[in-house]
Rosetta silent file (secondary structure, phi, psi, omega in degrees, C-alpha in Angstrom):
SEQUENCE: XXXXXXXXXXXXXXXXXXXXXXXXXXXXXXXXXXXXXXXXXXXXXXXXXXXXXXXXXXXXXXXXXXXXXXXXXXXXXXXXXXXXXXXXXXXXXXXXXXXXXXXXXXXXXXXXXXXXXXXXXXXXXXXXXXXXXXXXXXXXXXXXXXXXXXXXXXXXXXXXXXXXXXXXXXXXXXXXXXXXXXXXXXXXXXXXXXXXXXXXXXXXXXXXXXXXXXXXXXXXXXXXX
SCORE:     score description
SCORE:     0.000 S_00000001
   1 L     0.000  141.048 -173.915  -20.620   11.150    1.464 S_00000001
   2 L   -71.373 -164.345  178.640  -23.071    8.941   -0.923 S_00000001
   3 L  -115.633  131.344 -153.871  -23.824    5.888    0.614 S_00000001
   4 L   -40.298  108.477  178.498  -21.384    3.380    0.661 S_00000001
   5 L  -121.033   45.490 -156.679  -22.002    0.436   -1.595 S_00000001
   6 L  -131.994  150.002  163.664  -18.614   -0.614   -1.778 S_00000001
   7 E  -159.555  147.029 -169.606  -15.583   -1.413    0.332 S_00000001
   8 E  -129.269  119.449 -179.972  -12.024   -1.167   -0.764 S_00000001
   9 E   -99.981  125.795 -153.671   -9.108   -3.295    1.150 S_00000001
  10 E  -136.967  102.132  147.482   -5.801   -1.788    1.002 S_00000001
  11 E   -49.680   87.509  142.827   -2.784   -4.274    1.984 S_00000001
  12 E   -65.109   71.402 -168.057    0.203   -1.796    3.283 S_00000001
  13 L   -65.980 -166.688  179.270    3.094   -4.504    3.299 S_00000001
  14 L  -101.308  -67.275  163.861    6.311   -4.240    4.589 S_00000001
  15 L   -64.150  -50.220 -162.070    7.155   -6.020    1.151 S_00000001
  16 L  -139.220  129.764 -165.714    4.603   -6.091   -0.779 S_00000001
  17 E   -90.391  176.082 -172.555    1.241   -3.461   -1.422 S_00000001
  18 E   167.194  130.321  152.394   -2.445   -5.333   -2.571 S_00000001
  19 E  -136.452  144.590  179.948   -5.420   -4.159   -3.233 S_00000001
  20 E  -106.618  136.748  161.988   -9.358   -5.123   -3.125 S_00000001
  21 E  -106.764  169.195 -175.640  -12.913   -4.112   -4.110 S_00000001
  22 E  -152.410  134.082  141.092  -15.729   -5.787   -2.472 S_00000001
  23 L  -119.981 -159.045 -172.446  -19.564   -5.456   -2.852 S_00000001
  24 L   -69.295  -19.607 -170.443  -22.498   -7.313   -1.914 S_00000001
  25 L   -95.284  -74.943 -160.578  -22.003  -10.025   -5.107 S_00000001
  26 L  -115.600 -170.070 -161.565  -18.014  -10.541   -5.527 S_00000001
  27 E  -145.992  106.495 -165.526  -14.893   -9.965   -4.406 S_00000001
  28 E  -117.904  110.877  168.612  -11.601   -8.421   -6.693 S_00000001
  29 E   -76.830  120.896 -173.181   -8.376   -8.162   -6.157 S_00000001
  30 L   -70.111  102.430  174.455   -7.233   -5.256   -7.916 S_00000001
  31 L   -91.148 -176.380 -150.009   -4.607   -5.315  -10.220 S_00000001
  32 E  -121.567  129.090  165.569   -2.395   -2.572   -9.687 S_00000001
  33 E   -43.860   59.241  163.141   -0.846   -0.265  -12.870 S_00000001
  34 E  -147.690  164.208 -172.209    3.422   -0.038  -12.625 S_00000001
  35 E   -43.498  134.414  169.083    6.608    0.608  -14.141 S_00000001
  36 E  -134.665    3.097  162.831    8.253   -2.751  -14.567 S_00000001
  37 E  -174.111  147.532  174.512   10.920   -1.425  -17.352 S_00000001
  38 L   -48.906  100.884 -163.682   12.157    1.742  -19.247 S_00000001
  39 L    41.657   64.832  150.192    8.558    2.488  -21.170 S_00000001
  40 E  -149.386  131.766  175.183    6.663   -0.705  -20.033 S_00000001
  41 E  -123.550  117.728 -168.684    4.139   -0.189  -17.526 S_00000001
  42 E  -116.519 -167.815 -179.440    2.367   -3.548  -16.875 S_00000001
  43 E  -128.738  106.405  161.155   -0.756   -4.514  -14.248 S_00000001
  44 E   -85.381  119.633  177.580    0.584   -6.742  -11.064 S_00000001
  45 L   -60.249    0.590  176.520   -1.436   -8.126   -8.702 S_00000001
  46 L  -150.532  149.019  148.366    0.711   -6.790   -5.632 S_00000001
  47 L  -116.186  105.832 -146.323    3.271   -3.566   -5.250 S_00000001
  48 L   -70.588  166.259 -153.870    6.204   -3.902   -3.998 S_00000001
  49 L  -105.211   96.680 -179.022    6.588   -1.341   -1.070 S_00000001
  50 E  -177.451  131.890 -154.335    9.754   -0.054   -2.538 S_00000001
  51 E  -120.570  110.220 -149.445   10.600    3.233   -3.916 S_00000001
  52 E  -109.384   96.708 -157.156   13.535    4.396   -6.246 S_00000001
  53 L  -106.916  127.347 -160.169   15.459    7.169   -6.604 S_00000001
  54 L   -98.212  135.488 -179.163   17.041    7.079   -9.777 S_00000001
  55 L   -56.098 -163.447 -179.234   20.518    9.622  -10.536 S_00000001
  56 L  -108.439  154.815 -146.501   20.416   12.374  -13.110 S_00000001
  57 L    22.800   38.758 -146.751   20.174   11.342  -16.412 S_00000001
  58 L  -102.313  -34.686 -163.248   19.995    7.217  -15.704 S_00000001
  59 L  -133.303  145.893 -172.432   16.782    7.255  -17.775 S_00000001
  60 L   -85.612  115.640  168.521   15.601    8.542  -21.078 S_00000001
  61 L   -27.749  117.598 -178.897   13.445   11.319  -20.578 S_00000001
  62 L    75.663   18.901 -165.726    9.611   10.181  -20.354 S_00000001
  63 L   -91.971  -12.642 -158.460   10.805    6.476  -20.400 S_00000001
  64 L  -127.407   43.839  170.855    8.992    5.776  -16.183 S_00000001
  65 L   -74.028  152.652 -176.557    5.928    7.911  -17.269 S_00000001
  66 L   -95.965  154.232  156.870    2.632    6.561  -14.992 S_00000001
  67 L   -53.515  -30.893 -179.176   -0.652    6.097  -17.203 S_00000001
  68 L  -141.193   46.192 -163.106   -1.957    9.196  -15.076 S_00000001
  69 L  -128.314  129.160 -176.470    0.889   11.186  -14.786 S_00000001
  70 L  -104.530  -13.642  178.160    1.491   14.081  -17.278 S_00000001
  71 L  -119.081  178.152  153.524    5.574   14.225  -15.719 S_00000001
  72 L  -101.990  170.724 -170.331    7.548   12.062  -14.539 S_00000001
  73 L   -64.158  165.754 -173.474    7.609   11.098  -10.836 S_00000001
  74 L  -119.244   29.531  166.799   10.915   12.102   -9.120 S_00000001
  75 L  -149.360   51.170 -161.441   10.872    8.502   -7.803 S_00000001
  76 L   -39.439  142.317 -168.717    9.925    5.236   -9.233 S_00000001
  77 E  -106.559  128.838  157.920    7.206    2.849   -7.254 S_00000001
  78 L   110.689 -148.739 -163.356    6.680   -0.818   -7.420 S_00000001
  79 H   -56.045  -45.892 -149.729    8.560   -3.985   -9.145 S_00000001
  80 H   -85.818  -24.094  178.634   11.315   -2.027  -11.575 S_00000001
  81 H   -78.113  -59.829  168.473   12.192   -0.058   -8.355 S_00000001
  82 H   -12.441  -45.294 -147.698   13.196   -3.315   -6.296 S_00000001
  83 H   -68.668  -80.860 -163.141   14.563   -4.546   -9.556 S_00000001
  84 H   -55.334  -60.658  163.218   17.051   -1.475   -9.906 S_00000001
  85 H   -14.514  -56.905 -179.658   17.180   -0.826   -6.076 S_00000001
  86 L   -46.357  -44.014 -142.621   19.002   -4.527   -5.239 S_00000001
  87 L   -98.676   -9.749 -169.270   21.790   -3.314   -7.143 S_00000001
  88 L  -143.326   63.575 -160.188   22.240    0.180   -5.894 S_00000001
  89 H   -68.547   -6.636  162.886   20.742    0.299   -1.978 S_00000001
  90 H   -48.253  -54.062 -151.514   21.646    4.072   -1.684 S_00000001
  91 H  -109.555   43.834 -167.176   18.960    4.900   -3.546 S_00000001
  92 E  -131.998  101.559 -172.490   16.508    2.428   -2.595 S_00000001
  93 E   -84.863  132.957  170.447   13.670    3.053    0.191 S_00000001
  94 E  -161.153  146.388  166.778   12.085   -0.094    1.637 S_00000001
  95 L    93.061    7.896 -166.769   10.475   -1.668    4.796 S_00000001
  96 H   -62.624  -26.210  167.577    9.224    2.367    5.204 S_00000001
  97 H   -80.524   -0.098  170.338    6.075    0.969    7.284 S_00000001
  98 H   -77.861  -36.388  165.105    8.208   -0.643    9.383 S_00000001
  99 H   -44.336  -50.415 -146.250   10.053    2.861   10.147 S_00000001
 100 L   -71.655   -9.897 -179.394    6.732    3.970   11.199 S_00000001
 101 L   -95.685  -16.154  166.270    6.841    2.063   14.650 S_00000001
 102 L   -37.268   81.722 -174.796   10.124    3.157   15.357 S_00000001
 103 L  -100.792   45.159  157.810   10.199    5.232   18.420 S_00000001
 104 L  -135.336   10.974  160.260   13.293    6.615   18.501 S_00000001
 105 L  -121.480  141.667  166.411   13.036    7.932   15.139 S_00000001
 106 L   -65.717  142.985 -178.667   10.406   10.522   13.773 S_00000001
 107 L   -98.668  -14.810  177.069    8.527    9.355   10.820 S_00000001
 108 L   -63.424  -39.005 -153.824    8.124   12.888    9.749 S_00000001
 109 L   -85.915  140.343  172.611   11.916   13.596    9.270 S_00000001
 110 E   -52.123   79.283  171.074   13.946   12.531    5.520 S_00000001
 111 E   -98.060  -29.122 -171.978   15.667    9.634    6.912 S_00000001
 112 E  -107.468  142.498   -8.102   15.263    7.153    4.120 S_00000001
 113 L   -71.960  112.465 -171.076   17.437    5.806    2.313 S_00000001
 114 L   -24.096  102.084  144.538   18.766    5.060    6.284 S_00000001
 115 L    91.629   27.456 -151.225   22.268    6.348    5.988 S_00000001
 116 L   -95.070  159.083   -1.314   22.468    7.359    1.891 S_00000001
 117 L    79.355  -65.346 -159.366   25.295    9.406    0.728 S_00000001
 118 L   -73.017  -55.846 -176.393   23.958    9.566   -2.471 S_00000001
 119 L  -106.292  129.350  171.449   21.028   11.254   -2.984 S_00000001
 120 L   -12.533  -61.677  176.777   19.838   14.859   -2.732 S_00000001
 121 L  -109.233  117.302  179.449   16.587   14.155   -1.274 S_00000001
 122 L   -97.020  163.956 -172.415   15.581   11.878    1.092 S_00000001
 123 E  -138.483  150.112 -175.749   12.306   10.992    1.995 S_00000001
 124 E   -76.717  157.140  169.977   10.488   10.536    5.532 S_00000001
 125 H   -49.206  -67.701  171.123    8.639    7.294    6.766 S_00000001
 126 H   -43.344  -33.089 -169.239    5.457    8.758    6.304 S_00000001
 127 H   -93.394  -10.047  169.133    6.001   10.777    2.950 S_00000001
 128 H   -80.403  -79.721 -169.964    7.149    6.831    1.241 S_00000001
 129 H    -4.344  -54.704 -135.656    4.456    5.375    3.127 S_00000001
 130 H   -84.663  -38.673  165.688    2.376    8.043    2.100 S_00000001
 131 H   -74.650  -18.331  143.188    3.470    7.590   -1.874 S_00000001
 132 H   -61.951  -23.184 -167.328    2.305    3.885   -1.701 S_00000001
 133 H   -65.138  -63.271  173.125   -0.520    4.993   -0.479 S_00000001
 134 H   -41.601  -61.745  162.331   -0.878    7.320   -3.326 S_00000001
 135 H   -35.197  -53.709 -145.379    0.057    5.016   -6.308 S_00000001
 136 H   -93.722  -20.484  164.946   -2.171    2.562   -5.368 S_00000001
 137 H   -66.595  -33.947 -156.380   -5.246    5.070   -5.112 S_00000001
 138 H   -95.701  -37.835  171.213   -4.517    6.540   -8.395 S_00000001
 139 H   -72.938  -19.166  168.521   -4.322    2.997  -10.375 S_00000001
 140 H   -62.281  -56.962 -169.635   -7.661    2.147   -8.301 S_00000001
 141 H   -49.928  -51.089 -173.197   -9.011    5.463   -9.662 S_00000001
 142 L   -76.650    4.221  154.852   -8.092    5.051  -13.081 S_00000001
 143 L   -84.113  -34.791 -164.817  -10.276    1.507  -13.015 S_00000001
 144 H   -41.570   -1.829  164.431  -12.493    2.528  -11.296 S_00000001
 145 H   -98.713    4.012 -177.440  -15.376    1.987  -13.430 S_00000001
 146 H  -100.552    1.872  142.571  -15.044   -1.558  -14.179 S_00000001
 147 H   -56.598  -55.943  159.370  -15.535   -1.887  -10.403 S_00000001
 148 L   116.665   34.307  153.304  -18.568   -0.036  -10.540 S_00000001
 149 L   -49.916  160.122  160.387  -17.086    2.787   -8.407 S_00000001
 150 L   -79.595  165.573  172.155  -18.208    6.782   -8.474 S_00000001
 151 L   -62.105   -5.284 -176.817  -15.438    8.741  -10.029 S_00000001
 152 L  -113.022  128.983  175.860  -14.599    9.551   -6.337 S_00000001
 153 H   -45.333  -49.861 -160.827  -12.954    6.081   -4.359 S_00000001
 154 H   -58.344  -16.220 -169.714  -13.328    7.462   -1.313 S_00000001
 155 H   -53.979  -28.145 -162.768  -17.103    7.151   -1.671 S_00000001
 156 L   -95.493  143.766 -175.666  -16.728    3.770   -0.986 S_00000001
 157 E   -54.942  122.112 -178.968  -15.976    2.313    2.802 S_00000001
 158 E  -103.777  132.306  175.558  -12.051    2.170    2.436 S_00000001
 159 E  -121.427  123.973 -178.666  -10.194   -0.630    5.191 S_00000001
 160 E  -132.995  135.529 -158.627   -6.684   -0.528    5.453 S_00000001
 161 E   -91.138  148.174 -176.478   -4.752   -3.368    7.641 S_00000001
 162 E  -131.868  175.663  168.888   -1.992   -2.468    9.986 S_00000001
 163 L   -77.813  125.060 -168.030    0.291   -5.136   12.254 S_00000001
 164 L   -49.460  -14.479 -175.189   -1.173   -5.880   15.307 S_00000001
 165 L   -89.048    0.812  163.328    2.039   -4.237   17.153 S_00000001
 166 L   -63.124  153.131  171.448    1.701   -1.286   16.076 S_00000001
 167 L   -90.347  170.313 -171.498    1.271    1.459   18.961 S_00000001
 168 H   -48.076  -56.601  168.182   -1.065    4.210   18.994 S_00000001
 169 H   -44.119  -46.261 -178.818    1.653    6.487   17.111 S_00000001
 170 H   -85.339   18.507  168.509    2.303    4.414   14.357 S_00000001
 171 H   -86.163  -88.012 -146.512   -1.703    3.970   13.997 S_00000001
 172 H   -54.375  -39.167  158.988   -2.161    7.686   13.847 S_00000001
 173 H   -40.886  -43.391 -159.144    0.943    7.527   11.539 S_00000001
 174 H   -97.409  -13.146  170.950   -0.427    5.361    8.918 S_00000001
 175 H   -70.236  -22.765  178.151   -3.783    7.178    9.111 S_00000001
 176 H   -68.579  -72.012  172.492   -2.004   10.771    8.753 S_00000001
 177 H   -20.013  -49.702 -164.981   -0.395    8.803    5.598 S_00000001
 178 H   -78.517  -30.252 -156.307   -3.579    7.232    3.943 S_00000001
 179 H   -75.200  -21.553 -161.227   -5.246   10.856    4.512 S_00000001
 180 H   -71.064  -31.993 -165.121   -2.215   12.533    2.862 S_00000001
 181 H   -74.420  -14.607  161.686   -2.532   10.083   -0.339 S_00000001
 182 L   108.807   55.285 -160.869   -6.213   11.274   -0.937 S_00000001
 183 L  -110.358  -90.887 -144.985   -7.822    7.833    1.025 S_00000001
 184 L   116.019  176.868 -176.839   -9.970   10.291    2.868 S_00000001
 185 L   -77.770   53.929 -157.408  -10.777   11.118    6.507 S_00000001
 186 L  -158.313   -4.628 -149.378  -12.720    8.046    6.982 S_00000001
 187 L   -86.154  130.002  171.569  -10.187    5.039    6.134 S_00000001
 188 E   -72.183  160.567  171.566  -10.861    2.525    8.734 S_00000001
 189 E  -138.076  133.085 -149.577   -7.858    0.687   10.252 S_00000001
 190 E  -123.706  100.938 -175.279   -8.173   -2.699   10.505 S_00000001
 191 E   -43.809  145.966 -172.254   -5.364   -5.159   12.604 S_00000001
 192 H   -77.098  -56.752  167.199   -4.007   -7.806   10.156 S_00000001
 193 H   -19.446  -50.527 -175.834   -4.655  -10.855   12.480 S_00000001
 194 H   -88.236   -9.020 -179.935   -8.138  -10.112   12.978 S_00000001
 195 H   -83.193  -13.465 -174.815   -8.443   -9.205    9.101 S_00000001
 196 H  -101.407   -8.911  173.720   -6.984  -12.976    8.392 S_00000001
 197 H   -88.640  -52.294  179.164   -9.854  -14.100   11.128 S_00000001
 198 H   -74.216  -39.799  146.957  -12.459  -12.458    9.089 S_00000001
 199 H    -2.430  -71.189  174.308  -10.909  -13.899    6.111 S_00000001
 200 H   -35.457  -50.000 -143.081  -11.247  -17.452    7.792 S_00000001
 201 H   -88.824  -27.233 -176.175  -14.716  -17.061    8.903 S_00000001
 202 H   -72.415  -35.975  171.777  -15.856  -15.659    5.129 S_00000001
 203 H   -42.249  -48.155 -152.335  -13.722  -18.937    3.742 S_00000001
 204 H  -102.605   -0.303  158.909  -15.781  -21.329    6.079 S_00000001
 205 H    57.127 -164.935 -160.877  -19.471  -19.956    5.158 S_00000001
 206 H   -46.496  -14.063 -120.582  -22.001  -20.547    7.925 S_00000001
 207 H  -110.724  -10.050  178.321  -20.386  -23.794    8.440 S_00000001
 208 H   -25.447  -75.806 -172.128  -17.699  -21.951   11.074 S_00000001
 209 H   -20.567  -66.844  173.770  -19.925  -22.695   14.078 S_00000001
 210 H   -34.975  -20.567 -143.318  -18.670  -26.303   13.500 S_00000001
 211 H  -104.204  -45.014 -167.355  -15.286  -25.589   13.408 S_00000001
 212 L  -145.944  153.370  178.364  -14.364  -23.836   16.901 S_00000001
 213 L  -124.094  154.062  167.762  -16.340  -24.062   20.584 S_00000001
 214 L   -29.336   83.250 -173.987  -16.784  -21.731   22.818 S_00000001
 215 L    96.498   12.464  143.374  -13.642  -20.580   24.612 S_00000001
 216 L   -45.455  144.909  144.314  -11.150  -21.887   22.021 S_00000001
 217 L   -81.186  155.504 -177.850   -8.300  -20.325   20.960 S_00000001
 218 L  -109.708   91.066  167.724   -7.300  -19.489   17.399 S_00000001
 219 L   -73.707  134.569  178.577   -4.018  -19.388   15.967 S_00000001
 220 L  -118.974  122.820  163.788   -3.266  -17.200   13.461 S_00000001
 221 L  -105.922  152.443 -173.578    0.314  -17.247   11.540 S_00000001
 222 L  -116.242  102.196 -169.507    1.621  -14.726    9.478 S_00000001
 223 L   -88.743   97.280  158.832    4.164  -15.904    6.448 S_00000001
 224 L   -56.411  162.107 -166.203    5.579  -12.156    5.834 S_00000001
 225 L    41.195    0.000    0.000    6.254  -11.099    2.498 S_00000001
């Protein structure tokens, strides 16, 4: 691996996906490349963590094509699947990192959507997970030079935030996930609390020290979604 001069911050919501690059001068929040209507693909600053399985023939052939996609996906990712999703919850996967903590379900096995009828294929916690994962690498990729990335992401130190409550399995989960999406073997995992601490302390420049003493506590709240 070259040597890192980079670091890329990857938001897995429950709701909502985000992504960041960071060097030593600034700091970007990435926007991220998806279908938001039948042939309009626009750039959002977040993706919702929500996945779409659309019925046969519901869409005009080549109408959900991705910018770096030669087919189309057998699922739609992001805003237009929410959109479409509300109205039809069979076919609508969501909340899939929350599946991943679940320990009386497998995250490997085609559970979601939890209880569907409808559709053919189902998909596992891990393989939606695992297709946020993906999307959000592949719209990073196809920017990647006005970051000042290498053509490969991974070169760069990748950090990906998890809820502090997860357990060791649903760690190892979302790390089998980021490796499946082409993150590499390397993607740090980083608790959200303490990623919203370092947040704080980058916010408050050297001036922190002032701020908190020596055996304070810190609260940190979390406004989901």
């Amino acid at each position: 691996m070259s040597e890192n001069t980079h670091t890329i911050g990857i938001d897995l919501g429950t709701s909502n996906c985000a992504l960041a690059v960071a060097d030593e001068a600034a700091l970007q929040v990435a926007p991220i490349a998806q279908i938001t209507g039948q042939s309009r693909v626009t750039e959002e600053s977040t993706l919702a963590s929500a996945l779409y399985i659309p019925y046969e023939n519901q869409f005009s052939v080549d109408s959900l094509r991705l910018p770096w996609s030669e087919i189309e996906e057998p699922c739609i990712t992001g805003a237009f699947a929410r959109e479409i999703g509300a109205g039809n919850s069979e076919r609508l996967v969501c909340s899939a990192k929350s599946w991943l903590c679940q320990t009386a379900i497998d995250a490997h096995l085609p559970i979601l959507p939890w209880e569907s009828q409808a559709v053919h294929k189902k998909y596992s916690p891990l393989e939606a997970s695992t297709r946020l994962l993906e999307h959000l690498r592949r719209a990073l990729h196809r920017k990647r030079h006005e970051y000042g990335l290498s053509d490969e992401v991974t070169d760069a130190q990748v950090v990906l935030t998890i809820p502090a409550s997860f357990d060791e399995a649903a760690r190892t989960f979302t790390a089998e996930a980021a490796v499946k999406a082409g993150w590499g073997e390397n993607v740090a995992l980083l608790e959200e609390p303490l990623a919203a601490f370092y947040a704080w302390l980058d916010n408050a420049g050297a001036g922190w020290r002032e701020l908190v003493a020596p055996g304070e506590l810190i609260l940190i709240c979390d406004v989901g979604g």
